[in-house]
Backbone of each chain as ProteinMPNN parsed JSONL, in Angstrom:
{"seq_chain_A": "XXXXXXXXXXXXXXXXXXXXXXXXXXXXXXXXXXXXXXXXXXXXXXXXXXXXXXXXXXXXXXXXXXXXXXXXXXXXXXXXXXXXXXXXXXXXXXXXXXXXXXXXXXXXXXXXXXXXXXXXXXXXXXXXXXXXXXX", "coords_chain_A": {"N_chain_A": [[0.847, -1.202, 0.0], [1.206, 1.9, -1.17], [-0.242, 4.281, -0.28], [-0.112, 4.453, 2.239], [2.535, 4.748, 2.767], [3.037, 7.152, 1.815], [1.213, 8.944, 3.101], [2.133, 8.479, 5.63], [4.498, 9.651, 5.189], [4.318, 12.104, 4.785], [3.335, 12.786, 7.47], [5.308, 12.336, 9.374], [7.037, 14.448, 8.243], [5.699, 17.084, 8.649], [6.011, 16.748, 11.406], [8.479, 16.514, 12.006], [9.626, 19.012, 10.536], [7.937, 21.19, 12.462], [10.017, 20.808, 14.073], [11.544, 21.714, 13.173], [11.771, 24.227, 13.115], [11.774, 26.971, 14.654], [14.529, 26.232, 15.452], [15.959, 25.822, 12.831], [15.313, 27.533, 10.386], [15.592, 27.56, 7.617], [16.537, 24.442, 6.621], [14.495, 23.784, 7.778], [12.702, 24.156, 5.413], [14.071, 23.649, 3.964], [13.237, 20.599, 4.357], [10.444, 20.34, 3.849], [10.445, 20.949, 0.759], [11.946, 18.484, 0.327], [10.3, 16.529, 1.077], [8.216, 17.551, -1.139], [9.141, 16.597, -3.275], [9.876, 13.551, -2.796], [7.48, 12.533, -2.919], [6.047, 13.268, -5.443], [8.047, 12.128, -6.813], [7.228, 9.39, -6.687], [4.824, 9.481, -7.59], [5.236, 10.075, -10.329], [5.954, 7.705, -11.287], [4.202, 6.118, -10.893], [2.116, 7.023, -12.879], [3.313, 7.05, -15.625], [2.775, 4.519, -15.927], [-0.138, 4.875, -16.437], [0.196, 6.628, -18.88], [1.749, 4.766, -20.651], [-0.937, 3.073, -20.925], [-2.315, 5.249, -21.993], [-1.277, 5.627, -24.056], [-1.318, 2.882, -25.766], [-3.873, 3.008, -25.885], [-4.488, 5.268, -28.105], [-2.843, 4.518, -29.959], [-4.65, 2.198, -31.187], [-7.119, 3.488, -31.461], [-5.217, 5.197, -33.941], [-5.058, 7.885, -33.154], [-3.143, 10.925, -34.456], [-0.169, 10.252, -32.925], [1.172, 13.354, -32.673], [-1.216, 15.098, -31.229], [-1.2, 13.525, -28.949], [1.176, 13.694, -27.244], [1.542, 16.443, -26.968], [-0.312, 16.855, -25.472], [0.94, 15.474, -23.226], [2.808, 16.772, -22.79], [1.849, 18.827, -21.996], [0.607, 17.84, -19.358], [2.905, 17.191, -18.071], [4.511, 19.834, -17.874], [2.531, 21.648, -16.238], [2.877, 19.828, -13.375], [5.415, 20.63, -13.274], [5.3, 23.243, -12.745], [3.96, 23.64, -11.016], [4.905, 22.188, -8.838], [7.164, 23.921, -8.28], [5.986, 26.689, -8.118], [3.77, 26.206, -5.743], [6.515, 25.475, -3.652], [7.353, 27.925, -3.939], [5.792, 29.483, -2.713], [5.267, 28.219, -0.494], [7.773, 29.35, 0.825], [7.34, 31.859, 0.797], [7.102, 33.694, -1.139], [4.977, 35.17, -2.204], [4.452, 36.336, -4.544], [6.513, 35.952, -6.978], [5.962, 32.99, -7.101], [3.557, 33.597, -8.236], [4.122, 34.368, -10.412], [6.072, 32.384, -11.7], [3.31, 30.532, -11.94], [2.567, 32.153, -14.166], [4.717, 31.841, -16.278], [4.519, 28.998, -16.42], [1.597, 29.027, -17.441], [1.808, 30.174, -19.911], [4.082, 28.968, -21.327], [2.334, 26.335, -21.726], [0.529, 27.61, -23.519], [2.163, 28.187, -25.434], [2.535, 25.653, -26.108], [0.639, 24.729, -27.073], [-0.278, 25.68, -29.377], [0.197, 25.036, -31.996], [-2.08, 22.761, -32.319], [-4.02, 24.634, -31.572], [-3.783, 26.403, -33.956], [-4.622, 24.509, -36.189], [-7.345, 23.758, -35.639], [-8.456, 26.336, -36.153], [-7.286, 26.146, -38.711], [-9.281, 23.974, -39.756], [-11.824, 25.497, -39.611], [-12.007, 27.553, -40.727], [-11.808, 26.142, -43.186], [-14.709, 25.347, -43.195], [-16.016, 27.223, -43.445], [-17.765, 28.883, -45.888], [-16.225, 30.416, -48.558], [-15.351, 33.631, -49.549], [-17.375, 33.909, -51.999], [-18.785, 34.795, -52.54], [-21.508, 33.735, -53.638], [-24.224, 34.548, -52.72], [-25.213, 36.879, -53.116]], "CA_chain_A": [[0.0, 0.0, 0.0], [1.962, 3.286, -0.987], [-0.758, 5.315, -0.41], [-0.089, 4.882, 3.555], [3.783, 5.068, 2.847], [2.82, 8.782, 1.396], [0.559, 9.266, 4.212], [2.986, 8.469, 6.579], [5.703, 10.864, 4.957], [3.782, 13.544, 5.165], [3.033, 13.334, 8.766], [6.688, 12.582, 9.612], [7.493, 15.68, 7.74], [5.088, 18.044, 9.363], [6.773, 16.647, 12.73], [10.546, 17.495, 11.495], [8.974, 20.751, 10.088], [7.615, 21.604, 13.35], [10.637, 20.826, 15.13], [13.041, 22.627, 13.101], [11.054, 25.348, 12.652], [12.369, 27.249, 15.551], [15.906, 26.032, 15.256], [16.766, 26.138, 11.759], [13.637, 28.324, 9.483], [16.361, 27.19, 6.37], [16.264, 23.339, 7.139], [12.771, 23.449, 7.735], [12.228, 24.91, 4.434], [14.669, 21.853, 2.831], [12.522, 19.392, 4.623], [9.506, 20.877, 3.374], [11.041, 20.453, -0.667], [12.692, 16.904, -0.08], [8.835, 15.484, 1.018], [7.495, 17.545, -2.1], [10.396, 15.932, -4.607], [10.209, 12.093, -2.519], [5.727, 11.875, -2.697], [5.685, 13.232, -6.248], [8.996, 11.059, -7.768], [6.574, 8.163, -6.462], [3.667, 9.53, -8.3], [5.202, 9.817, -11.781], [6.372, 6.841, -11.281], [3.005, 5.685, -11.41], [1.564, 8.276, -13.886], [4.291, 6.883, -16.316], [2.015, 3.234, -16.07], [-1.35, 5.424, -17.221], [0.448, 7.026, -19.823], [1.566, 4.039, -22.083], [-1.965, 3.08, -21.363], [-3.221, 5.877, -23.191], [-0.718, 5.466, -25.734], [-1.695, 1.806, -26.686], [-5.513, 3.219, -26.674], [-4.278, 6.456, -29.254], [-2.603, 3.694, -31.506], [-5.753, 1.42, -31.356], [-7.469, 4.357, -32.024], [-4.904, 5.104, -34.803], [-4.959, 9.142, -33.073], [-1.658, 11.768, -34.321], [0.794, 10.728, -32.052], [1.253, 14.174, -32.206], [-1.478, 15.413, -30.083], [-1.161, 12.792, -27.589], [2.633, 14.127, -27.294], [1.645, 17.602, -26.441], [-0.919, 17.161, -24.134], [1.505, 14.699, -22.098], [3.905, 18.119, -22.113], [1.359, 19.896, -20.943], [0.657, 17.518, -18.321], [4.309, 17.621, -17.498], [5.201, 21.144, -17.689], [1.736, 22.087, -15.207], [3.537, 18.999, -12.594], [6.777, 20.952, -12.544], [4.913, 24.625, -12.211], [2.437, 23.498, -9.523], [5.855, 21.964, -7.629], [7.905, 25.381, -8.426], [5.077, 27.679, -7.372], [4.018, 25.724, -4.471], [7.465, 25.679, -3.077], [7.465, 29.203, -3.883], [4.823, 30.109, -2.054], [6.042, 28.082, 1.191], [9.008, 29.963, 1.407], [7.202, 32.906, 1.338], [7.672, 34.903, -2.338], [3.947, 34.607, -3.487], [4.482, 37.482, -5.809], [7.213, 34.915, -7.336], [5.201, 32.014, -7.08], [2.529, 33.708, -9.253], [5.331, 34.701, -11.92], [6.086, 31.259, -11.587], [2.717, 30.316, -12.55], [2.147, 32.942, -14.977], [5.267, 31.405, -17.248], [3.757, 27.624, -17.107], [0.525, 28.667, -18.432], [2.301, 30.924, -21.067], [4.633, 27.551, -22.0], [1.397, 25.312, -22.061], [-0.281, 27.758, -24.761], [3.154, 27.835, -26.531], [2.834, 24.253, -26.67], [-0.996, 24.326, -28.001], [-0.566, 27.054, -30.712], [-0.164, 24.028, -33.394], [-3.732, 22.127, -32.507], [-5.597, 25.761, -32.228], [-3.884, 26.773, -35.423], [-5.239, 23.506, -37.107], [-8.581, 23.938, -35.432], [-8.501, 27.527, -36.545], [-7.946, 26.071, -40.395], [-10.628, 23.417, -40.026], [-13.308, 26.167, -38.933], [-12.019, 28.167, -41.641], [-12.486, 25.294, -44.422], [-15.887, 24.877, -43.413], [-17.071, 28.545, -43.8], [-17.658, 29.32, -47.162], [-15.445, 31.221, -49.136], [-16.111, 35.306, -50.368], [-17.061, 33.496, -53.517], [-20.882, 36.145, -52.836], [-22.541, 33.52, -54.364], [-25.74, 34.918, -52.664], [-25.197, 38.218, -53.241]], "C_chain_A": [[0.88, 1.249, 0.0], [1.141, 3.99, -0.87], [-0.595, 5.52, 1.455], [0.97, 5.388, 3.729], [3.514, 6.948, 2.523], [2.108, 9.558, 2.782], [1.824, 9.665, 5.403], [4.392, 9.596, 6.099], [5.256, 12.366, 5.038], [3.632, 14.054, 6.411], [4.693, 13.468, 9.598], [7.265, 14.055, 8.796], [7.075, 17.321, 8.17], [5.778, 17.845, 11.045], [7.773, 16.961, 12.871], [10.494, 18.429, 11.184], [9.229, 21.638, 11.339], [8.91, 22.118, 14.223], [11.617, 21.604, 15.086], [13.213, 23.987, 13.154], [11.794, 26.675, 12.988], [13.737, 27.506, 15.488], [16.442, 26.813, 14.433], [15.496, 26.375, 10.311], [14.429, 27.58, 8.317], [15.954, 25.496, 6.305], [14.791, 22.631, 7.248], [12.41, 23.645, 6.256], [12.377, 23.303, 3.467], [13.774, 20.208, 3.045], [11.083, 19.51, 3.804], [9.562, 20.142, 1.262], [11.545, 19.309, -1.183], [11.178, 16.234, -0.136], [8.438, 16.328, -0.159], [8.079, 16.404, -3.602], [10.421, 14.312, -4.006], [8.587, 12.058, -3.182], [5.843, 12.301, -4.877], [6.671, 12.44, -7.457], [8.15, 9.416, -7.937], [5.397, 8.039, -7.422], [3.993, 9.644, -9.782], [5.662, 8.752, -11.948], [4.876, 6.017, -12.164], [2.19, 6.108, -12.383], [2.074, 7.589, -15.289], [2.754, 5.311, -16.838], [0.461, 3.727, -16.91], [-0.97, 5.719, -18.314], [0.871, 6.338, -21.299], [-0.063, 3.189, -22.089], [-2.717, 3.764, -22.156], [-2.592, 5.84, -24.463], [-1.176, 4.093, -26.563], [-2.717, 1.988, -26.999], [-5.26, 4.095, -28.028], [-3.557, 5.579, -30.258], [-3.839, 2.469, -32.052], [-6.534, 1.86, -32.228], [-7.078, 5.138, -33.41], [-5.173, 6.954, -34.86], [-3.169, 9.396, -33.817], [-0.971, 11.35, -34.109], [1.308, 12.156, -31.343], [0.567, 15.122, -30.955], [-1.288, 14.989, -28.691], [0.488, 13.035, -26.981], [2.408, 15.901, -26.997], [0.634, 17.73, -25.695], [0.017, 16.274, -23.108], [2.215, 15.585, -21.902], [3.282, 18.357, -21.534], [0.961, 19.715, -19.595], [1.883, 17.934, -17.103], [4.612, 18.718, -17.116], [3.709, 21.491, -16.521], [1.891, 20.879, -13.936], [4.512, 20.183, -12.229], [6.196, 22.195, -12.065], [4.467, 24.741, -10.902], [3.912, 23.342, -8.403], [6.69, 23.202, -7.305], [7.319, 26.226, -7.272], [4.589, 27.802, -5.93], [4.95, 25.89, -3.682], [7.61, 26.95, -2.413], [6.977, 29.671, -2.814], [5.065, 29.747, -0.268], [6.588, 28.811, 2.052], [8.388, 31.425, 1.696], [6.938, 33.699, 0.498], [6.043, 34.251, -2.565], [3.844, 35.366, -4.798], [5.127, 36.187, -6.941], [6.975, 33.482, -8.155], [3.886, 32.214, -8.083], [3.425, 34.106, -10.368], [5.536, 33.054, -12.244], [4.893, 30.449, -12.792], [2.294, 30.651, -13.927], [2.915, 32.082, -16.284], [4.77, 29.618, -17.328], [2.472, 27.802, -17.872], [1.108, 29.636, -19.713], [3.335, 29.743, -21.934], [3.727, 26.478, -22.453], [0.65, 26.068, -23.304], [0.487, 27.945, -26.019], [2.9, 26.806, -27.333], [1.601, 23.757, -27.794], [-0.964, 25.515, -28.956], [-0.256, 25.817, -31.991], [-1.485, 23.275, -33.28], [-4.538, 23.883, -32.292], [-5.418, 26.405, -33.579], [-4.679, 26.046, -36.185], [-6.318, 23.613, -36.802], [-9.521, 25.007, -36.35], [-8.566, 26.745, -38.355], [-8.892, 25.071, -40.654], [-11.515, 24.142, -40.387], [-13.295, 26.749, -40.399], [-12.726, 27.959, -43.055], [-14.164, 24.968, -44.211], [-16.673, 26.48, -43.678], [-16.872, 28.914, -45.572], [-16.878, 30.439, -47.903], [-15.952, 32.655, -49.437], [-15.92, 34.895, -51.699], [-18.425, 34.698, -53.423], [-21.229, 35.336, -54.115], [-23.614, 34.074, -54.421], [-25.871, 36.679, -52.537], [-25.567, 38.902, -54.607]], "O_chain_A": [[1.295, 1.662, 1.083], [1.516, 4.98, -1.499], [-0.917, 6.593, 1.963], [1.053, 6.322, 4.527], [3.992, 7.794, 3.279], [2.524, 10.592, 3.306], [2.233, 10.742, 5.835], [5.085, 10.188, 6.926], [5.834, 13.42, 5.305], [3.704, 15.249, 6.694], [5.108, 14.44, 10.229], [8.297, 14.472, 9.323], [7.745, 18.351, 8.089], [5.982, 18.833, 11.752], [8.138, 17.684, 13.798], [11.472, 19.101, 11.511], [10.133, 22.46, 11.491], [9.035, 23.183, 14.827], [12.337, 22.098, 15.954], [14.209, 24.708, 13.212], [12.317, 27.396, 12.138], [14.211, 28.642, 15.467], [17.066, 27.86, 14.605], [15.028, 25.534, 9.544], [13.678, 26.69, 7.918], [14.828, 25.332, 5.834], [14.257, 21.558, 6.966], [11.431, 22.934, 6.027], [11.69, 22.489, 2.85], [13.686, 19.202, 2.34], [10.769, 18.547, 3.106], [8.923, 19.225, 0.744], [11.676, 18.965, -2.358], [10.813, 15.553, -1.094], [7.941, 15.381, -0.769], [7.515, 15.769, -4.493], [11.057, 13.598, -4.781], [8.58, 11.355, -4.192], [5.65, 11.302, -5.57], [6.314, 12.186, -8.607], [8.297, 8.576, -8.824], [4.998, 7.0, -7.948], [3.087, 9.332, -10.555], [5.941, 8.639, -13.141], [4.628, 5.601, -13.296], [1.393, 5.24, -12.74], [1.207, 7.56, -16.163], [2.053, 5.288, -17.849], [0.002, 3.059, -17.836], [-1.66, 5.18, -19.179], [0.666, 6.743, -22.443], [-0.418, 2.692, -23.158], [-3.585, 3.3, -22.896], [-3.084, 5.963, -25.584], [-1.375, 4.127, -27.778], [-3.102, 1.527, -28.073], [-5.799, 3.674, -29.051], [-3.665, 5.909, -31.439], [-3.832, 1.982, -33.182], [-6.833, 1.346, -33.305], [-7.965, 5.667, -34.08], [-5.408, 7.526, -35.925], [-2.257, 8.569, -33.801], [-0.174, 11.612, -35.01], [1.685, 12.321, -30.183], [1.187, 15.694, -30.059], [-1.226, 15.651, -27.655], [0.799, 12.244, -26.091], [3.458, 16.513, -26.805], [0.553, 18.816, -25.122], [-0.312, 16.485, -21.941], [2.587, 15.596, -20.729], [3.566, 18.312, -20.337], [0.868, 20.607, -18.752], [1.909, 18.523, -16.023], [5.037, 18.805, -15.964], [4.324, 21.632, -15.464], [0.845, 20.9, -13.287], [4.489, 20.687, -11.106], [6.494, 22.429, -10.894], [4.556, 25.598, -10.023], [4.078, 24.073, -7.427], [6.897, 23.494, -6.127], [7.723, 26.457, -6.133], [4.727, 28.735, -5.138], [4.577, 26.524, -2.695], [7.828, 27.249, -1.239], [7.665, 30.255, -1.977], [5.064, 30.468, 0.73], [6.378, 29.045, 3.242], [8.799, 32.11, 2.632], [6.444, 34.722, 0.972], [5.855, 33.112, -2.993], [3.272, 35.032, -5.836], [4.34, 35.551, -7.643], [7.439, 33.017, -9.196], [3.291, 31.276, -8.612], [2.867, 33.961, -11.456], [4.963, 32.648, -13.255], [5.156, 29.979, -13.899], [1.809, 29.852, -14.728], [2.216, 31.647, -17.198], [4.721, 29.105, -18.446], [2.153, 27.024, -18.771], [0.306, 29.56, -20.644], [3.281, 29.725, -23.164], [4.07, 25.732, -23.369], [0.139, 25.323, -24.141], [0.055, 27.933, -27.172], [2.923, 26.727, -28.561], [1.543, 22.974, -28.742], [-1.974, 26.207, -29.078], [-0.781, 26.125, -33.062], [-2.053, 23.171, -34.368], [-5.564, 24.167, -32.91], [-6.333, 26.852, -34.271], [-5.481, 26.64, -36.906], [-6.928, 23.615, -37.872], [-10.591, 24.859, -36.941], [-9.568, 26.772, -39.07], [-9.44, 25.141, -41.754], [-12.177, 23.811, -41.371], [-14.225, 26.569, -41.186], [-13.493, 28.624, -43.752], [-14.776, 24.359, -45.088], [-17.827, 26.628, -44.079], [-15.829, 29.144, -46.184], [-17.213, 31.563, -47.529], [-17.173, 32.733, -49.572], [-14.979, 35.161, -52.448], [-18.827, 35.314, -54.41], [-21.285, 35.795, -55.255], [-24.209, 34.288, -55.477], [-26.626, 37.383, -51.866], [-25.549, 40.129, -54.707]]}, "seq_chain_B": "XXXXXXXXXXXXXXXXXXXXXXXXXXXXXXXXXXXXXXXXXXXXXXXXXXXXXXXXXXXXXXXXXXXXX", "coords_chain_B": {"N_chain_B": [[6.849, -0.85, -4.173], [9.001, 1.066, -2.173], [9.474, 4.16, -1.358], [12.782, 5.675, 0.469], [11.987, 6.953, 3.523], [14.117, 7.97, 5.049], [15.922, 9.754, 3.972], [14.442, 11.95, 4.496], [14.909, 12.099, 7.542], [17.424, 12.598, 7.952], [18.221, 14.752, 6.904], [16.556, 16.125, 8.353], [18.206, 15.83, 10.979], [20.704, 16.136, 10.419], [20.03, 19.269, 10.284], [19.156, 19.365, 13.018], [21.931, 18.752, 14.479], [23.461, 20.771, 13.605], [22.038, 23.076, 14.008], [22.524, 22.967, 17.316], [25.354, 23.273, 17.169], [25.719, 25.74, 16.012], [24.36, 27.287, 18.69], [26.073, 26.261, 20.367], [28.726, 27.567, 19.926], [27.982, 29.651, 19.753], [28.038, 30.514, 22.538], [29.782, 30.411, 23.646], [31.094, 32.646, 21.858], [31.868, 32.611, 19.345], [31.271, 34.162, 17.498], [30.974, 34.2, 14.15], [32.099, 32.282, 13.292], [30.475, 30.128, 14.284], [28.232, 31.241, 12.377], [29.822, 30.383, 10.032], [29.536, 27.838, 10.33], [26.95, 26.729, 10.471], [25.892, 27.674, 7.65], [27.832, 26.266, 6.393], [26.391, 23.333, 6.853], [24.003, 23.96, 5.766], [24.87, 23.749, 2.92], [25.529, 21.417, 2.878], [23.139, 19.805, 2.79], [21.891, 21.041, 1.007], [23.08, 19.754, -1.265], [22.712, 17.565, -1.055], [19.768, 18.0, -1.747], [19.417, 18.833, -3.903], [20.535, 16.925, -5.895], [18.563, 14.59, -5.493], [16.031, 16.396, -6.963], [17.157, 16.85, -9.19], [17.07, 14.571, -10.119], [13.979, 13.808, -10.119], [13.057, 15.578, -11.98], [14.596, 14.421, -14.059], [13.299, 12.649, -14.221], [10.466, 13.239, -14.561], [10.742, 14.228, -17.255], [11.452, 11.977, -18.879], [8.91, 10.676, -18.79], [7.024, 12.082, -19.393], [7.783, 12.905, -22.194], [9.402, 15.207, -22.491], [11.837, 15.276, -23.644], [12.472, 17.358, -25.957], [12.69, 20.01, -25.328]], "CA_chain_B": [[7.589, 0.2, -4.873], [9.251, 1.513, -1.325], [10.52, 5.252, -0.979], [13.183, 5.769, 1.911], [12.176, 8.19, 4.204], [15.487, 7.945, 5.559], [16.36, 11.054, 3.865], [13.89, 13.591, 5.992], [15.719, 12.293, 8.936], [18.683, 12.836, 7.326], [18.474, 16.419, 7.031], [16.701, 16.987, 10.073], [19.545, 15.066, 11.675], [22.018, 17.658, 9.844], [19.984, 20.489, 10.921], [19.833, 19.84, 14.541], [23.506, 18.911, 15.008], [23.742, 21.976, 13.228], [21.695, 23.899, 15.277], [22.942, 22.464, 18.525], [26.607, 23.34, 17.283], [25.298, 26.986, 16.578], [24.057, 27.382, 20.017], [27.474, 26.301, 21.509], [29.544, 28.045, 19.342], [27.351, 31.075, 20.053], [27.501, 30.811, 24.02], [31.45, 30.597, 23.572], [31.306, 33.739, 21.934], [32.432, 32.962, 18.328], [30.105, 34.304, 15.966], [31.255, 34.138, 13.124], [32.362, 30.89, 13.36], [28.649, 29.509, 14.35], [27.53, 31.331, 11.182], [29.862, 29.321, 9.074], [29.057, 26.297, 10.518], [25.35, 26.902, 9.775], [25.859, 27.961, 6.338], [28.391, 24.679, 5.658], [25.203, 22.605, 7.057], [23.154, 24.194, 4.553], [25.335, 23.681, 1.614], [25.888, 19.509, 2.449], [21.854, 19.379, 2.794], [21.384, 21.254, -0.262], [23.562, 19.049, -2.67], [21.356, 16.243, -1.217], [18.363, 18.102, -2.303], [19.741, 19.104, -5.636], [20.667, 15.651, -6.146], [16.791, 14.527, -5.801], [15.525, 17.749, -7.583], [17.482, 16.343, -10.676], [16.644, 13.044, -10.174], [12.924, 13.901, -10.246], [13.228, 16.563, -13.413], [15.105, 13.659, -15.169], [12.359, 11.308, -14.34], [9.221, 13.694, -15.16], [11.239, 14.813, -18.794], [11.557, 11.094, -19.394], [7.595, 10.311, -18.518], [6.131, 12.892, -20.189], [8.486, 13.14, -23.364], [9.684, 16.31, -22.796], [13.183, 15.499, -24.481], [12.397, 18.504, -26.624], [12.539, 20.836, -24.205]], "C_chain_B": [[8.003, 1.286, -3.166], [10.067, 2.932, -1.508], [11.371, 5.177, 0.646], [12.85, 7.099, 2.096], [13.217, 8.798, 4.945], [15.943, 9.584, 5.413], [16.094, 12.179, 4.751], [14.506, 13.493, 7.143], [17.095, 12.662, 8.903], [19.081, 14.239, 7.178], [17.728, 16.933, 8.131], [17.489, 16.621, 11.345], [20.628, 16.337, 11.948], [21.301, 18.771, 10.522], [19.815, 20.606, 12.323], [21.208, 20.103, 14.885], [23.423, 20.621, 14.515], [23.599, 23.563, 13.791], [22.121, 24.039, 16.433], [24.736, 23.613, 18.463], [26.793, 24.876, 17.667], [25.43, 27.476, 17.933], [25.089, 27.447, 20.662], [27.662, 27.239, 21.673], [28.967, 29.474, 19.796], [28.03, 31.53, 21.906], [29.106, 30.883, 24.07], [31.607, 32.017, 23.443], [31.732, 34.11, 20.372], [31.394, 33.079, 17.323], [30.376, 33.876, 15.076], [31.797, 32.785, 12.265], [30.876, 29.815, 13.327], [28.158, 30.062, 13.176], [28.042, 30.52, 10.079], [29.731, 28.442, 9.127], [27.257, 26.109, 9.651], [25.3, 26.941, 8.132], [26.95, 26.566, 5.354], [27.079, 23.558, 5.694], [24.191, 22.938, 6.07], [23.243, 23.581, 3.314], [24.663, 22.304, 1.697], [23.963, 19.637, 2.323], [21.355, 19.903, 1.844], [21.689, 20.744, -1.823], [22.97, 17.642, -2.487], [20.126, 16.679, -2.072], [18.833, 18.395, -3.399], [19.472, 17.5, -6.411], [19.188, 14.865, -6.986], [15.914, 15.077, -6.699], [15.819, 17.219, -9.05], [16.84, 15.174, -11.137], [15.114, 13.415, -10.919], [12.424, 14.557, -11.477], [13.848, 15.358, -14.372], [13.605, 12.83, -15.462], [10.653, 11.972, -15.168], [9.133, 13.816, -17.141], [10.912, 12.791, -19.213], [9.946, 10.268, -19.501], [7.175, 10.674, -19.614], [6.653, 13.462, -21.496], [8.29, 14.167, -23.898], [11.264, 16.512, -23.2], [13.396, 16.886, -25.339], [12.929, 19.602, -26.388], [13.849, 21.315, -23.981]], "O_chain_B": [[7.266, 2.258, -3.007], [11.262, 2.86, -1.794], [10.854, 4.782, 1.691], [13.12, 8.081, 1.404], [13.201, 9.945, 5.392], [16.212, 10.388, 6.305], [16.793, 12.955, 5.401], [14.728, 14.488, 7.833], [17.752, 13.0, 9.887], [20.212, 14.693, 7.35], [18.057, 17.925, 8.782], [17.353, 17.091, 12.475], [21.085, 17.024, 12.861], [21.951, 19.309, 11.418], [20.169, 21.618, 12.928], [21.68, 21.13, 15.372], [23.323, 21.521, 15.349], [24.307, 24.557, 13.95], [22.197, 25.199, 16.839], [25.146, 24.384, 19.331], [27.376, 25.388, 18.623], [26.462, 28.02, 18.326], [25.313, 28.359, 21.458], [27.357, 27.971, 22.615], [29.754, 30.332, 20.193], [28.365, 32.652, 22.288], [29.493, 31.758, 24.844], [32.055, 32.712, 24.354], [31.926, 35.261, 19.981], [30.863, 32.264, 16.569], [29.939, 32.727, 15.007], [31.847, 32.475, 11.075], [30.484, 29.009, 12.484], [27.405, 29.229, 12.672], [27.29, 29.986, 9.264], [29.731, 27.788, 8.084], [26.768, 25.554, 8.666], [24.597, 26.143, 7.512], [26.848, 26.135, 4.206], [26.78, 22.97, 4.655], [23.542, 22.013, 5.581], [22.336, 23.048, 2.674], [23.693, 21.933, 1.036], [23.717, 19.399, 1.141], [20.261, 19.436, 1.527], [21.158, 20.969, -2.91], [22.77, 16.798, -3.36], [19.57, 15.958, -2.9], [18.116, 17.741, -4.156], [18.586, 17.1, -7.166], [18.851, 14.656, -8.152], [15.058, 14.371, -7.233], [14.962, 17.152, -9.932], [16.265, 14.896, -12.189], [15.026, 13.335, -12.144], [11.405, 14.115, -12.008], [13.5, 15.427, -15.551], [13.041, 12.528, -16.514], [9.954, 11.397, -16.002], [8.224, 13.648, -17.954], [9.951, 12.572, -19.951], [9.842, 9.306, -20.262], [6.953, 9.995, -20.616], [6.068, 14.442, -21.958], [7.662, 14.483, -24.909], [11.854, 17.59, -23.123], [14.505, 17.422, -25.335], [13.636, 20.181, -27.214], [14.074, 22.084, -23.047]]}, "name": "protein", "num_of_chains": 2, "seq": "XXXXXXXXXXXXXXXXXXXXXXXXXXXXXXXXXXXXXXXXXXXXXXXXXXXXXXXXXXXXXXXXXXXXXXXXXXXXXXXXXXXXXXXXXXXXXXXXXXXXXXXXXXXXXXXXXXXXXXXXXXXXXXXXXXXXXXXXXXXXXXXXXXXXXXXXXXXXXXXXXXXXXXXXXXXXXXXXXXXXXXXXXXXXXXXXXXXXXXXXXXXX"}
């Protein structure tokens, strides 16, 4: 059961938190960043196991590759922001922490400017041309 | 699939001694000395967390096939 092992690191971590708090504010901070970087190395671990699941469905399916390759960035790149920002925000900088955020969702619409372009020339091909037939 | 938690004790290990040494070093009288101790304790517990930090950035890039990148 890793979902108690996670459990349990979290509460051990709020207890070493607590204790260092006082002591050493720096230390506390590092403890704080090692349990975000141990619980979520565990979870892409597992994430990794969903993901060639959706890939054997998108070749079943006989999807792009390509899309299914830039929404798994975008998965990725809003993982590392959330851990960034978060952090951020721990320590204290939320100004920071929203800059932070600001450049992951500005990298995730980087990443989607080739499916809304193509969307964009679908829509296009279906509106009728300025041929003014009915004019 | 076991993580060690080993590590969190591991740096709150480092930062008591660390603290503790502080404290002496303080009541002695040598400042400046207790601040570099503190600030060596930092470093070693921050090339652990780097360490990890990479680890975890290698492992997400390699998930989510962000080789690109």
């Amino acid at each position: 059961m890793d979902i108690i092992q996670i459990v349990l690191i979290g509460i051990i971590a709020s207890l070493l938190y607590i204790i260092l708090k006082d002591v050493q504010p720096t230390f506390a901070f590092v403890i704080i960043l090692i349990t975000s970087v141990l619980i979520l190395m565990l979870v892409v671990k597992q994430i990794g196991i969903i993901i060639q699941l959706l890939t054997s469905l998108a070749d079943k399916a006989t999807i792009n590759s390509f899309y299914l390759e830039t929404i798994l960035k975008i998965i990725g790149i809003a993982y590392i922001t959330e851990l960034g920002a978060n952090v951020t925000k721990d320590a204290g900088l939320a100004s920071v922490a929203s800059k932070v955020e600001l450049a992951g969702k500005i990298f995730i619409l980087l990443l989607a400017i080739p499916i809304i372009s193509a969307v964009v020339e679908v829509i296009i091909n279906f509106i009728p041309t300025s041929g003014n037939h009915f004019l | 699939m076991l993580i060690d938690a080993t590590i969190l004790f591991q740096i709150a290990g480092i930062g008591i001694i660390t603290a503790l040494i502080h404290t002496v070093l303080k009541q002695v009288g040598k400042e400046d000395i207790a601040q570099f101790v503190s600030l060596v304790g930092f470093i070693i517990v921050l090339v652990i967390v780097i360490h990890h930090l990479s680890d975890l950035f290698q492992q997400i890039k390699s998930v989510f096939l962000l080789q690109g990148l």
